[in-house]
C-alpha positions in Angstrom: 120.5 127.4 94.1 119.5 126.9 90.1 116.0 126.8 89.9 114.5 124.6 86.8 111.1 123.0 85.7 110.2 119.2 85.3 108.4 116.5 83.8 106.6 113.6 85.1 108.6 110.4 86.0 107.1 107.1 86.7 107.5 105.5 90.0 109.8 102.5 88.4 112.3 105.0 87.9 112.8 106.0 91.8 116.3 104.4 91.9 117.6 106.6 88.7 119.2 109.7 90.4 117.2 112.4 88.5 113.4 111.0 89.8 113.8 112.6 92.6 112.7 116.0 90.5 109.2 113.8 90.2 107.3 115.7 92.8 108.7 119.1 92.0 106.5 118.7 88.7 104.5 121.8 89.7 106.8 123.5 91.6 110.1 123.8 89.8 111.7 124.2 93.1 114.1 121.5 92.6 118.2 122.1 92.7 119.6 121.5 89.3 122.1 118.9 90.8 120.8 116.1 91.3 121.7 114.3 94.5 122.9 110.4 94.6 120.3 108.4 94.3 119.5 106.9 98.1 119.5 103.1 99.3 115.6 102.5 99.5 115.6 98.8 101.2 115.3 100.0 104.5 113.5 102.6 106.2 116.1 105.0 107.4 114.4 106.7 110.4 112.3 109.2 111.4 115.0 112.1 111.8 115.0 112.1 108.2 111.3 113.0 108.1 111.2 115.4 111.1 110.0 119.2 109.7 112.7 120.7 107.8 114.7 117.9 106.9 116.1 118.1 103.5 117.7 114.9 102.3 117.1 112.4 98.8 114.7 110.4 101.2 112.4 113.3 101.4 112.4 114.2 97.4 111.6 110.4 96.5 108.9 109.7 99.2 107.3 112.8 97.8 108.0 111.1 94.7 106.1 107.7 95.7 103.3 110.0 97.3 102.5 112.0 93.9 102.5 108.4 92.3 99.8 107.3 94.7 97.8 110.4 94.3 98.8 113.0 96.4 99.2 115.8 94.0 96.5 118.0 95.2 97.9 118.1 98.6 101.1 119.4 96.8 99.9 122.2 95.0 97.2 123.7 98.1 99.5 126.6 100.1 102.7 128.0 99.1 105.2 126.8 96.8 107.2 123.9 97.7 110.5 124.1 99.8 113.0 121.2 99.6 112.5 120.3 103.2 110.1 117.9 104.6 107.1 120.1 105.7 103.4 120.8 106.7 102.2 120.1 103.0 104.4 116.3 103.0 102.4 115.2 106.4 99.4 116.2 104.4 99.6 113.9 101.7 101.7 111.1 104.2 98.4 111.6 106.5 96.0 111.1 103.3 98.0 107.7 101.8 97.6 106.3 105.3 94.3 107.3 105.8 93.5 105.9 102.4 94.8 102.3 104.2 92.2 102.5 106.8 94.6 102.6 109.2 93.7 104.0 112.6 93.8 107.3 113.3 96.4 107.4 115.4 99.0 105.6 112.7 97.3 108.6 109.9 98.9 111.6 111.5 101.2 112.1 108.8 104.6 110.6 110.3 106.7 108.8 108.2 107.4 105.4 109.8 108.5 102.0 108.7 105.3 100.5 107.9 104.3 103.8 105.5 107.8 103.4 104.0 107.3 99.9 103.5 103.9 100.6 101.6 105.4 103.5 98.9 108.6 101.3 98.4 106.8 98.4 97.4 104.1 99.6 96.0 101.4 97.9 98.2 98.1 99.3 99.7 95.5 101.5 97.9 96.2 104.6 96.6 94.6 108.1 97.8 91.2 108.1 95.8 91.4 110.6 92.9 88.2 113.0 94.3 90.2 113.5 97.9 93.1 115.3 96.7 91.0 117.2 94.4 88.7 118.2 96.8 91.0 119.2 99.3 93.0 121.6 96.6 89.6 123.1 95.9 88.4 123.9 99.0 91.6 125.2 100.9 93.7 126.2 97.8 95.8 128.0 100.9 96.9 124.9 102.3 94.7 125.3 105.6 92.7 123.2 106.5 91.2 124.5 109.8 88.9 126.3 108.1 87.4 126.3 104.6 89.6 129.5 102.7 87.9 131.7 100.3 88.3 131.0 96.5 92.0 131.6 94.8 92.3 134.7 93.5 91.5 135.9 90.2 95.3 136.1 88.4 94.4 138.1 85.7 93.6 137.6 81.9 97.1 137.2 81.1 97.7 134.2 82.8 95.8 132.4 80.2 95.8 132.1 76.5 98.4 129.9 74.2 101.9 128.9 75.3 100.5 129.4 79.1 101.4 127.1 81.9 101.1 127.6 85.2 99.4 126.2 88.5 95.8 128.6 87.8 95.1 127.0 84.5 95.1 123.8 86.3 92.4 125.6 89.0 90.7 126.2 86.3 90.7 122.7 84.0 89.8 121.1 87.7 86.8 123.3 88.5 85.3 123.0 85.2 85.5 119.3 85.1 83.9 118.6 88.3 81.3 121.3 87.6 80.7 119.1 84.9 82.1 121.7 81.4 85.3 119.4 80.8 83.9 115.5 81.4 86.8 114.7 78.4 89.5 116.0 80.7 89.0 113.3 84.0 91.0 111.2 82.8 93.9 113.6 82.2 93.7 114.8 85.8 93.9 111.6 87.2 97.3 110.5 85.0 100.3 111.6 87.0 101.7 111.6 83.8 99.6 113.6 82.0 100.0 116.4 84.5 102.6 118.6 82.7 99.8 118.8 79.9 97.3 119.6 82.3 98.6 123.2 83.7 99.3 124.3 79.8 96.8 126.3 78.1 95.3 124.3 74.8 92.2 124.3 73.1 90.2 122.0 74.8 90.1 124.0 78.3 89.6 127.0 76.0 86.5 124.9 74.7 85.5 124.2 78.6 85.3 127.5 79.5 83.3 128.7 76.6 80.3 126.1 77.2 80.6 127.8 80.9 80.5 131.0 79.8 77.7 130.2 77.2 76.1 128.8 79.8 75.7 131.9 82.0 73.8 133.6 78.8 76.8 135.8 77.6 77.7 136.3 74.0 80.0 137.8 71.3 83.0 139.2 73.3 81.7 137.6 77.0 82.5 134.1 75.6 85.8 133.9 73.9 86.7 130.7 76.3 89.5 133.2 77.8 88.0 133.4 81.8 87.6 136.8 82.7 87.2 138.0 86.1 83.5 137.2 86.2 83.9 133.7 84.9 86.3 132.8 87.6 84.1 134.6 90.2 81.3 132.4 89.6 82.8 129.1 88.6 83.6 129.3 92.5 80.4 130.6 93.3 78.8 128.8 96.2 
């Protein structure tokens, strides 16, 4: 299977056959054919959303889900497989939660009133700060138990013409410690996401406040984190 990355497509494009890539944004785990594009009128049952299952229906609810704010849920544990799994009842559990919905209709199964929501747009959508939250505290994906902080990838990961899911650690953990208030609003723009996992000046800016911050100088503060920097931006 061809493996190739995306860009962001908006939800009003879920009947074109190529928006199906829409939730592999991060991931670039999606097949390079694209399947037909599926009938989404009807809910088509819950064997197509049992663990494993890899059909269109699963790519284009994932779809609707990172439309409605699920991204974070996404991008905590391991890369994405095509099949419905543990990481798609996380974010189906968090847009029904986000309804108010009783618990026991917020465990994460896909059923014909949650199908009904995404396809019609209806219903609020998972609040910005609980996807983000949840990314930042179990960046593993588990979420028995809070997970120690993501491992420092190493200077090379960042710099210019860099893109990749650690730069985005790091843009979301200097904005809510309060170094990249002029970036919020990128975070919260589905749309904007491609742009916010590149390297560009303004997280390079971010991360030389924080590192001012701490009392370094000269060489300690180029805006390039180091693996002090990323040791205590996650500092308890």
């Amino acid at each position: 299977m061809k493996i190739k990355r995306t860009t962001a497509l908006s939800i009003r494009h879920l009947l074109d056959p190529t928006s199906w890539m829409r939730a592999h944004l991060l991931f670039a785990c999606a097949p390079e054919e694209a399947p037909a594009a599926p009938d989404l009128t009807a809910f088509p049952g819950e064997r197509y959303f049992r663990n494993g299952a890899c059909n269109t229906f699963v790519t284009c609810v994932r779809s609707m889900l990172v439309e409605r704010g699920a991204l974070g849920y996404y991008l905590a544990g391991p890369a994405l497989g095509v099949g419905w799994s543990e990481q798609d009842s996380r974010a189906c559990s968090a847009f029904q939660r986000a309804q108010k919905w009783r618990v026991t209709a917020s465990q994460g199964r896909m059923d014909s009133r949650t199908w009904a929501h995404l396809v019609n747009g209806q219903g609020m959508d998972i609040p910005p700060e609980a996807a983000t939250d949840y990314l930042l505290r179990y960046p593993s994906g588990d979420d028995n138990s809070p997970t120690p902080p993501p491992d420092y990838p190493g200077r090379e990961a960042f710099g210019t013409g860099k893109s990749n899911v650690s730069i985005l650690l790091l843009r979301l953990k200097l904005a809510l410690s309060g170094f990249a208030d002029d970036q919020i609003d990128m975070l919260h723009d589905a749309s904007m996401l491609h742009h916010s996992w590149t390297w560009d000046e303004r997280l390079r800016s971010a991360c030389t406040t924080f590192q001012l911050r701490q009392g370094w100088r000269g060489r300690q503060a180029t805006g390039f984190p180091c693996a002090d920097t990323w040791r205590l931006l996650w500092k308890p």
